[in-house]
KOLVO-372834 format. One record per residue (C-alpha): residue in one letter; y negated, x negated, z. Coordinates in steps of 0.05 Angstrom, whole numbers, plus 5000, padded with zeros to 4 digits. Each point is the difference from the previous one (the first is absolute). Layout:
BEGIN
AYXZ;...
***
This chain:
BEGIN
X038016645690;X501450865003;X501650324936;X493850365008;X495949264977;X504150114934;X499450384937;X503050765034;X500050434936;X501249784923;X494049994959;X500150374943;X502049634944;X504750174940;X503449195001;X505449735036;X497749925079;X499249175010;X503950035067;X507550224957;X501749264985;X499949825062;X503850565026;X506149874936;X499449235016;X501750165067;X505250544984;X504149464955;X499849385046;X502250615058;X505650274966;X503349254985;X499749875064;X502850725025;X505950094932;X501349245003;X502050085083;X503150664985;X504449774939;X503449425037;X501650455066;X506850284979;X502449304976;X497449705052;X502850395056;X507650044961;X500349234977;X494649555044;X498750245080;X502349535039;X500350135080;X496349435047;X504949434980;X499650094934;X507050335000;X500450624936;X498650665037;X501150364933;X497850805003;X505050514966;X497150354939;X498750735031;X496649605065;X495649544956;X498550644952;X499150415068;X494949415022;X496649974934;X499450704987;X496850145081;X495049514981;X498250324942;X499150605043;X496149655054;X494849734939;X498850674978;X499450305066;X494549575025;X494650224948;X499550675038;X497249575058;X496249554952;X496750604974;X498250285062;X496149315021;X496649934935;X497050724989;X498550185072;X499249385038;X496949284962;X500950184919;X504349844954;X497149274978;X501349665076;X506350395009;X502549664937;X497049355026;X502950045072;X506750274981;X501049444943;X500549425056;X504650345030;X503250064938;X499649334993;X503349765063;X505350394992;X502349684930;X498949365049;X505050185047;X504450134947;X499849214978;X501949825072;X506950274990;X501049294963;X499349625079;X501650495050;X501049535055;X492849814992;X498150675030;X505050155037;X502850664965;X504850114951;X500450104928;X501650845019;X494650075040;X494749704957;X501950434940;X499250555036;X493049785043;X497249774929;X502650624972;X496850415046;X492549694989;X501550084920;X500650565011;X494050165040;X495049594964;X502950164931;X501950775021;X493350095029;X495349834939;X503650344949;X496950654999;X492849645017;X500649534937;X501650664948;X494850335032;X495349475000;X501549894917;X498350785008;X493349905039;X496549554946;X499350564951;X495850675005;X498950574950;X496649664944;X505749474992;X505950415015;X502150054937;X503449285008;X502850165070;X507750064961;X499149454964;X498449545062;X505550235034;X504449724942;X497449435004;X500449965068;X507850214997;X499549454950;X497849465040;X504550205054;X506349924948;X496849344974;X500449715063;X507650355025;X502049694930;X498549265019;X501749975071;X507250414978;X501449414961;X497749395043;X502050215060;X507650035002;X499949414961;X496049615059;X505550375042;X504749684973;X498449224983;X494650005057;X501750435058;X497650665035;X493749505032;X496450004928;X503350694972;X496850295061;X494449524996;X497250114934;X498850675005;X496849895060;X494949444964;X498550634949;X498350535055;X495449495023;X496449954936;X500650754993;X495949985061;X494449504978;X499350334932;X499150655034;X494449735052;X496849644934;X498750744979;X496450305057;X493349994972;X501650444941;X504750495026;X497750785018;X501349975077;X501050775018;X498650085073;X504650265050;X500350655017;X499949955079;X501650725023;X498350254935;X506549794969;X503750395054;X495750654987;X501349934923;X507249935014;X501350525041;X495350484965;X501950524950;X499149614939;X503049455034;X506650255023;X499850404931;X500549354973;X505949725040;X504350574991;X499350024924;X501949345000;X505449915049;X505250374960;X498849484936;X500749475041;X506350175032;X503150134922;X496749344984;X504249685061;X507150114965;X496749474934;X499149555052;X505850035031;X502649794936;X496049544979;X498549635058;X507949754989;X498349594948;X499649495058;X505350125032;X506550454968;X498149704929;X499949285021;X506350065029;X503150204940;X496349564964;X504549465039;X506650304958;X496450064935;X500749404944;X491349755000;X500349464946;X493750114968;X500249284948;X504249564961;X497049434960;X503849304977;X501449605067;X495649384995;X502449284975;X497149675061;X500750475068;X493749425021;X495950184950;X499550714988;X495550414952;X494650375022;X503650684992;X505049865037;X495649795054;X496550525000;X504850385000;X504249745058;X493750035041;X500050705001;X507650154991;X506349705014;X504049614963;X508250055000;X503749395008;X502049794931;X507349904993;X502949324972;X499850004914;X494850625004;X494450034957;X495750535028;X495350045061;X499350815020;X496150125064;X500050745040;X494750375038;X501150025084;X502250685011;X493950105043;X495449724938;X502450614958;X495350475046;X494349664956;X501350434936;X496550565030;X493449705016;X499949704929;X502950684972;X493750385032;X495749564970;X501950104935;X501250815013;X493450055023;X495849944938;X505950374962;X499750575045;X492349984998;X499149964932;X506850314960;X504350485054;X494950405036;X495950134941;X506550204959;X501750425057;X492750254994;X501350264924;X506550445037;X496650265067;X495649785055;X501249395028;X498350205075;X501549525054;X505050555028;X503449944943;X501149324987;X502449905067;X504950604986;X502449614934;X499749265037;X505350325059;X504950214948;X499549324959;X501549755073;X506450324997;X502049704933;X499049285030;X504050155049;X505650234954;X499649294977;X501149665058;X505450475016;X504049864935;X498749255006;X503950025075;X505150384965;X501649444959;X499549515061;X506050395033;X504150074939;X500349275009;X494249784938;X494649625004;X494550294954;X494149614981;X493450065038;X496250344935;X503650595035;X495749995061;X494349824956;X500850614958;X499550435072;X493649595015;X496850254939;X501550725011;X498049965076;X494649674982;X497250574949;X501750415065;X495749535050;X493650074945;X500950725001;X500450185073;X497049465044;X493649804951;X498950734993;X500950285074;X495249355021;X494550234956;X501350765018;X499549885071;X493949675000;X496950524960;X503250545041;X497649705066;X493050175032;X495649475012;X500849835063;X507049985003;X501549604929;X504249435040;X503250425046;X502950524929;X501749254975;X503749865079;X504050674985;X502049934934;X502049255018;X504550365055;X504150354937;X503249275003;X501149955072;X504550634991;X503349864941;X501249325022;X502250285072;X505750434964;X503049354972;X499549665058;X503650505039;X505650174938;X501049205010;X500949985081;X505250584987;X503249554958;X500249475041;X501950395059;X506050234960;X502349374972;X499249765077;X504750525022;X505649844942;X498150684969;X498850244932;X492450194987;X501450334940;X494749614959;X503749444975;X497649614933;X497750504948;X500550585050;X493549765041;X496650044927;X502050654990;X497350335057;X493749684994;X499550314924;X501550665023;X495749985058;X494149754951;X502850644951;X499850475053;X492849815028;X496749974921;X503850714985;X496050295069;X493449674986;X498950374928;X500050615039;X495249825057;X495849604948;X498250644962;X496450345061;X496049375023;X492250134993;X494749525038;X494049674987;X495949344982;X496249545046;X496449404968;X494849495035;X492650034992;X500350924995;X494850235039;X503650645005;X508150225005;X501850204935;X502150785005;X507850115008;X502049994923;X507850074963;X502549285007;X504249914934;X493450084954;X495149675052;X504249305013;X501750084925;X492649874989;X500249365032;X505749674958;X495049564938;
***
């Protein structure tokens, strides 16, 4: 079936559009499968590759960091292409559908790793072959499926276009939160087969629940040729270049953040993660339901002899779930207390926020930096440490990437809504690309017995004064931006308008 059999343009209708659960179901049982892969990858590839006969074939830290963090550019890279396909070529809806197999495959591969000599390749080699198809399946619909939340709604419903897009960051956080959690533990007691696996039995569903919705979604048509003429057109290329320069500020958070999965796990590894102590039971055979609870999703330390306490710690790769459950709960206190407190002070632009979000960025980072201090100094501080720099990166991550989604889709034209979201999405590629290339200097260094001049709390350090450099350069640039809105279902282009008061209009 075309998209042209489906609804093409929302109706116009004040309510919520009927296709958005779908779309948020999808979103959540997507991103466990995507953050529960993703959060076991630097653990995995430092504690748990094996080569063909199951000997260790252990990566260093800056080469499983470098691998982690090209990935990460790859998935961000591939939405450009995605974009491209959807808007010009066979819509966003069967992109979405097409690319999710692949997607799904991919996460497949992954399990493999558990019997390599079943097909003949080893462990190495299907990371990176099931890396690669992640990567292109889950690259390639990302700027399609934030579009297509875009696409259900026209003028008369607009009004609740920000508060989807919470939600849908919601639902994305719901699911990283789980799957952040589960995952390393089925790492550990089960094997990379079903920590690669599961993930892989969620895209799947993703998939289904996303087909299940086909009949209520607003299907925009492809473009053809048209999407070429409004790209390269005046108000097309007007577009791009307004945007470009935020994006590349915007590249620098990532940067940062995207380390969360790689730099902060790693010192999660030196960092004391007990989490609970209760009385050690009577019985060890017949233990009460907290603790096991409790030791299902932690683990318990060995009890010494006499002891009368049971504590149990978090993985270090389990702590990355504080920020999904930290945006959940920042979300509605953002919403409903910060920005309209900010409101009361001055105008709470999207420019602005961002602005605020890259300098709260920096303060993270300060965090993280004093924490590795203490790690070379020989201490061993507690994990609330790294959970305190969650919570202040995580402000950051509200601030700047829920904002600059929402902003691009409003700044986009029409016809080229997933292929702004594909360019945005590339701010990661870059930002992710810097680490990956600080990391294979690094290695490259260490290789050749030489200093690299980012040891411990040094490699922190430069990354807070690269963020403080890049935030200090954006407040200038920020106050000569101007553009212009774009929303689905306009008969007409809106005429070019001061951006700061016209996407200020949008926010409820």
């Amino acid at each position: 079936m075309s998209e042209r059999q489906y609804l093409t343009s929302p109706p116009e209708t004040t309510g919520m559009p009927p296709g958005v659960p779908y779309i948020v179901g999808n979103e959540a049982a997507e991103r466990f499968s995507f953050y529960g892969m993703k959060a076991i990858l630097t653990v995995f590839m430092t504690e748990h590759l094996l080569d063909m006969q199951g000997r260790p074939a252990y990566m260093g830290d800056a080469a499983a960091k470098e691998w982690l963090h090209y990935f990460g550019s790859a998935v961000y890279f591939f939405p450009v292409l995605g974009a491209i396909v959807a808007d010009a070529l066979f819509g966003k809806y069967h992109t979405i559908l097409v690319l999710s197999i692949v997607y799904c495959i991919g996460h497949g591969v992954l399990a493999l790793m558990d019997v390599p000599l079943m097909v003949g390749l080893s462990p190495q080699t299907l990371l990176g072959i099931g890396l690669a198809l992640i990567a292109i399946g889950g690259g390639g619909i990302k700027p399609c499926v934030s579009a297509h939340v875009g696409d259900q709604f026209g003028r008369a419903n607009q009004h609740l276009l920000s508060k989807v897009f919470g939600w849908f960051y919601f639902a994305i956080n719901f699911g990283a939160m789980f799957s952040t959690i589960i995952t390393p533990i089925l790492l550990q007691r089960a094997g990379p087969g079903w920590a690669f696996g599961v993930p892989g039995i969620l895209m799947t569903l993703a998939t289904i629940i996303f087909w299940m919705g086909r009949n209520t979604f607003v299907h925009v048509p492809p473009a053809g040729q048209g999407f070429f003429k409004e790209t390269f057109s005046w108000v097309g290329m007007k577009s791009l270049l307004n945007l470009v320069p935020l994006y590349l500020f915007v590249a620098m958070f990532w940067a940062l953040f995207d380390q969360t999965a790689s730099a902060w796990v790693l010192q999660a590894n030196d960092m004391d993660r007990s989490v609970m102590t209760l009385d050690a039971p009577a019985d060890p055979a017949n233990l009460p339901l907290w603790h096991q609870l409790l030791s299902f999703v932690l683990t318990p330390l060995p009890v010494a002899p006499g002891d009368n306490v049971q504590q149990w710690e978090l993985l270090s790769s389990q702590l990355q779930a504080v920020n999904p459950a930290f945006v959940m709960l920042l979300i509605p206190i953002f919403t409903y207390i910060v920005y309209p407190m900010m409101r009361r002070v001055f105008a709470d632009t999207p420019l602005r926020k961002v602005g605020i979000g890259l300098f709260v960025t920096v303060l993270a980072f300060l965090v993280s930096t004093f924490i590795q201090v203490r790690i070379d100094n020989g201490g061993t501080p507690h994990m609330y440490w790294q959970v305190f720099a969650y919570l202040i990166l995580t402000s950051a991550e509200i601030m700047v990437s829920i904002t600059v989604l929402e902003f691009s889709y409003t700044q986009a034209p029409k016809r080229m809504k997933s292929f702004v979201m594909g360019l945005y999405l590339m701010s990661v590629t870059a930002g992710n690309l810097f680490v990956a290339q600080v990391n294979a200097y690094i290695r490259c260094q260490e290789a050749a017995g030489k200093p690299t001049g980012l040891e411990g709390a040094k490699y922190y350090w430069f990354f807070t004064a690269c963020m403080l450099v890049t935030a200090g350069i954006y407040v200038v640039w920020s106050q000569f931006y101007r553009g212009q809105m774009f929303i689905q279902g306009d008969t007409d282009e809106p005429p070019p308008a001061d951006l700061l008061p016209a996407v200020a209009s949008v926010e409820p």
